[in-house]
C-alpha positions in Angstrom: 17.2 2.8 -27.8 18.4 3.4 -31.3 21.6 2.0 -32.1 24.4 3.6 -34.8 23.5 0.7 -36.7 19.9 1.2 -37.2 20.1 4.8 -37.6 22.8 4.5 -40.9 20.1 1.3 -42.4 19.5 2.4 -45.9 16.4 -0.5 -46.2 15.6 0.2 -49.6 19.4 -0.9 -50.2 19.8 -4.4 -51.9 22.2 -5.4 -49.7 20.0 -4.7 -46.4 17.4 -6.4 -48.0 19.2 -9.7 -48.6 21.4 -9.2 -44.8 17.6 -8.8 -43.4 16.1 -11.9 -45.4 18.6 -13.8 -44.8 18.8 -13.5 -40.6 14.6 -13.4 -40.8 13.5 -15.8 -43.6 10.3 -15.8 -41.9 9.7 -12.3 -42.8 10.1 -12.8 -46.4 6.8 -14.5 -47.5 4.5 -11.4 -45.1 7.2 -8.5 -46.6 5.8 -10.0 -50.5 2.2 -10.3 -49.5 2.7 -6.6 -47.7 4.1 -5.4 -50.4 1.7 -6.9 -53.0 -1.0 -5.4 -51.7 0.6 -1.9 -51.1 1.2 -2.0 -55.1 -2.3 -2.7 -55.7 -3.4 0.1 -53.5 -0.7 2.6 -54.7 -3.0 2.1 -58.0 -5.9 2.4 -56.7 -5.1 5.9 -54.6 -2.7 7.9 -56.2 -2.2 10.7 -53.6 -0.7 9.8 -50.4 -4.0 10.2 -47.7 -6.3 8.5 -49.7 -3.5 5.5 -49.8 -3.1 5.3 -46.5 -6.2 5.3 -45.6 -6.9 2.4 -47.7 -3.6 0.5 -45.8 -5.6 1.3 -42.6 -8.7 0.0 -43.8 -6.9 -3.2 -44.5 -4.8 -3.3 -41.2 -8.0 -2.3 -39.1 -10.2 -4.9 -41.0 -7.9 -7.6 -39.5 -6.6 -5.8 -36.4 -7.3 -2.7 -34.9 -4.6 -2.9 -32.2 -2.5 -4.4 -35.1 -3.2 -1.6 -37.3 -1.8 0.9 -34.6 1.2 -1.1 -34.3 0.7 -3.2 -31.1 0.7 -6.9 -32.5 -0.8 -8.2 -28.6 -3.2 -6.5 -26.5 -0.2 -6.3 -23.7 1.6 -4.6 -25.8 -1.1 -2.1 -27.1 -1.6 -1.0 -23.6 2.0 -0.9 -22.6 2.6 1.8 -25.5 -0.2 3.9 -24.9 0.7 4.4 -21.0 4.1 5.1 -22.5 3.0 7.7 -24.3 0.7 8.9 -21.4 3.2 8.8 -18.3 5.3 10.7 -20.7 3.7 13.4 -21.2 2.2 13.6 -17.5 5.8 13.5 -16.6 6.5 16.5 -19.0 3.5 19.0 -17.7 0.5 17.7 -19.0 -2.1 18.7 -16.4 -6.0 18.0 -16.4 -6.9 21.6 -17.8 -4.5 21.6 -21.1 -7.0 21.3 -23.6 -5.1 18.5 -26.1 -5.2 17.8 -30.2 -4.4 14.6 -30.4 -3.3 14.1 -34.4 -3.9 10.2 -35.8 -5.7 9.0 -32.4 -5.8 5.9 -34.3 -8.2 3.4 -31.9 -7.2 5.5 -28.5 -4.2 3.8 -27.8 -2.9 6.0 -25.7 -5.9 8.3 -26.1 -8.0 6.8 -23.3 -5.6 7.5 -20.9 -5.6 11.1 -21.6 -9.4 11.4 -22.0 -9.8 10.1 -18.2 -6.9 12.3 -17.0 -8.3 15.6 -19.1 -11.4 17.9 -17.9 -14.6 17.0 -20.0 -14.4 18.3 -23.4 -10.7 18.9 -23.4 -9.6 15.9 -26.0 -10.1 16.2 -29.5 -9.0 13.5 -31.8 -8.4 13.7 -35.9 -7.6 10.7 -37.7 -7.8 10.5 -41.7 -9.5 6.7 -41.2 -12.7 6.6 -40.7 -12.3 2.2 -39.9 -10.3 3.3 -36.9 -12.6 5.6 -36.2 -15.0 3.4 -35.3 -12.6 1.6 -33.1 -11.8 4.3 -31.1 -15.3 4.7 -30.6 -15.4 1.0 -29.2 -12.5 2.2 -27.0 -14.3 4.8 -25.4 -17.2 2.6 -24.5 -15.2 0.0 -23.1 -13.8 2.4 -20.7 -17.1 4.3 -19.6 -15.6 7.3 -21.0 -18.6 8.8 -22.5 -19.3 11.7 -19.8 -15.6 13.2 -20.9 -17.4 14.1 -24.0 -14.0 13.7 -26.0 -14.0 15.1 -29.9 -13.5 12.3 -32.2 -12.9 13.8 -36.2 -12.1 12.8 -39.1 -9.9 14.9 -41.3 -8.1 14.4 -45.1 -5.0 16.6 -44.3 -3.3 18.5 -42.0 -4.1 22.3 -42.5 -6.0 21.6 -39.1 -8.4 24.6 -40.9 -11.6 23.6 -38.7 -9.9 24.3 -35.2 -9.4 27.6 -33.9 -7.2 29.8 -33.2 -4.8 29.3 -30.0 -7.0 27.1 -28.7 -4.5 23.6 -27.4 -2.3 23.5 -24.8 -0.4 20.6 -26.1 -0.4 19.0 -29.6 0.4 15.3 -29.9 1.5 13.1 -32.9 2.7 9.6 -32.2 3.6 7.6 -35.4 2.3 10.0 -37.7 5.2 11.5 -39.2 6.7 7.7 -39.5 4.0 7.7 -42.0 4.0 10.5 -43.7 5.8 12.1 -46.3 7.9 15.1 -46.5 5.0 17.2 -47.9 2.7 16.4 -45.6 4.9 17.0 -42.4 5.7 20.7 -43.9 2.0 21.1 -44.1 1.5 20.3 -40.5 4.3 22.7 -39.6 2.7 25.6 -41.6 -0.9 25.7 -39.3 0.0 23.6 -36.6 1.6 27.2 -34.6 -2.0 29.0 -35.6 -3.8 26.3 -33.1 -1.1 26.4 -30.1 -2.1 28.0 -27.2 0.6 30.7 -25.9 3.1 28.4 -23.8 2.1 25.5 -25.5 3.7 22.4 -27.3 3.8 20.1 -30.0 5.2 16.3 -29.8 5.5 14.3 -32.7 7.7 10.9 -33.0 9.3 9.9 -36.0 11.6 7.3 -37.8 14.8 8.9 -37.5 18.1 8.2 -39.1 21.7 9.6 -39.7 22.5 8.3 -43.3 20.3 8.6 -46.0 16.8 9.5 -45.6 14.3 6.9 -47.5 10.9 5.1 -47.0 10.0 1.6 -47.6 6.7 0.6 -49.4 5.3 4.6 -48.9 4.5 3.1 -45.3 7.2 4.2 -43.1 9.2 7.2 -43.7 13.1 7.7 -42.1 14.3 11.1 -41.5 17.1 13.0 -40.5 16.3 15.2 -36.9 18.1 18.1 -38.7 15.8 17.7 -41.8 12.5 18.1 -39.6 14.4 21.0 -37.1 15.4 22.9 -40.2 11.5 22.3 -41.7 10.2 23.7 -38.3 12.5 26.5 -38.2 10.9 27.5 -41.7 7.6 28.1 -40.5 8.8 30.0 -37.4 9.0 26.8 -34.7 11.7 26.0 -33.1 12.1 22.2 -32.9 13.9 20.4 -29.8 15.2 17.1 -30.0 13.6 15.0 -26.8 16.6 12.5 -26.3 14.7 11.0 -22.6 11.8 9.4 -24.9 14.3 7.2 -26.5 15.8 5.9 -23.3 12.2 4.5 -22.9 13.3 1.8 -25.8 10.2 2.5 -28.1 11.9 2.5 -31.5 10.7 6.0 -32.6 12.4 8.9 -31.8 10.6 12.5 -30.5 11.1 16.1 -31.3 9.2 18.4 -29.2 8.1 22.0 -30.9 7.1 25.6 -29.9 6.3 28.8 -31.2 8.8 31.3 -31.7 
């Protein structure tokens, strides 16, 4: 459950940089090789996706479940049945036809192939490495017969899908990742793809002070910055305060049309 603390954290502060290094010295030799290498690939890819995707390439090359954020297997499965019982508990039913946005390695995605008819899951990612993964996923669980959609994409004008078409639209640590453009760009098409009655769930880094991002990985905004944004393109936005109870870390906004 986020804490007042954590939500005022300025980390790109000097002062929560030396407070941090100095209760985790162990951090501080990964945080310089992290950071190293981001540089390098900031260099490399100017624009945001094509960075990224090179960070993912890296993380997946070492450790896909790593790469999505689960540093044990345990704890890879734990937060995708999170993020599955969820949901179920929220309405999601077998028919709801679901776009699942950064499916990373099927996490969570798996579980909602199994639960959803055949052909009802489609999957976007912009990296192709965990791509593959997620592949591996769905043959270690004998889920070929589900015929799941598994694309990759470079942005988020979601221009290939069509019209009114998902029930329910689901972005778990995407947003924590993305900047401010790129969640505006989401916002603009994401209504177009929504099925009347449906819903959009995203999770995101949230904070109360001042909005920041460390090393162009992880992204910390306001909830009234991302409501407001929603509101522009004609979504309204509603704060999900019963995911945080859970103790993930992220926080969740839950959007509809009109």
């Amino acid at each position: 459950m986020a804490t007042k603390k954590n939500l005022l954290a300025n980390r790109t502060s000097v002062g929560h940089k030396v407070r941090y290094a100095m209760t985790n010295p162990d951090r501080i030799t990964p945080y310089l090789r992290r950071a190293a290498r981001d540089g390098w690939l900031r260099l490399k890819h100017p624009d945001h996706v094509g960075y990224y995707r090179a960070v993912m390439a890296s993380d997946t090359g070492r450790n896909p479940e790593a790469a999505v954020g689960s540093q044990t297997h345990d704890r890879w499965l734990a937060l995708g049945k999170m993020q599955f019982d969820y949901l179920l508990e929220h309405g999601l039913t077998p028919r709801h036809r679901m776009l699942d946005i950064g499916c990373g390695n099927l996490r969570a995605g798996w579980r909602f192939i199994d639960h959803l008819d055949a052909g009802h899951y489609y999957g976007i990612d912009i990296s192709p490495d965990i791509l593959i993964s997620a592949k591996e996923t769905l043959t270690k669980q004998e889920l070929q017969a589900k015929l799941p959609h598994l694309t990759i994409t470079q942005n988020l004008t979601l221009d290939f899908l069509p019209d009114h078409h998902f029930d329910v639209v689901h972005a778990h640590s995407v947003f924590s990742h993305s900047p401010i453009g790129i969640i505006d760009e989401c916002f603009a098409h994401v209504g177009r793809v929504l099925a009347p009655g449906g819903w959009f769930d995203f999770t995101f880094d949230r904070t109360e002070g001042t909005e920041h991002q460390v090393l162009r990985e992880d992204f910390y905004y306001r909830t009234q910055t991302l409501v407001d944004l929603a509101a522009k393109h004609g979504l309204t936005a509603r704060f999900m305060a019963d995911w945080e109870k859970l103790g993930h870390g992220q926080s969740k906004i839950r959007v509809t049309v009109g």
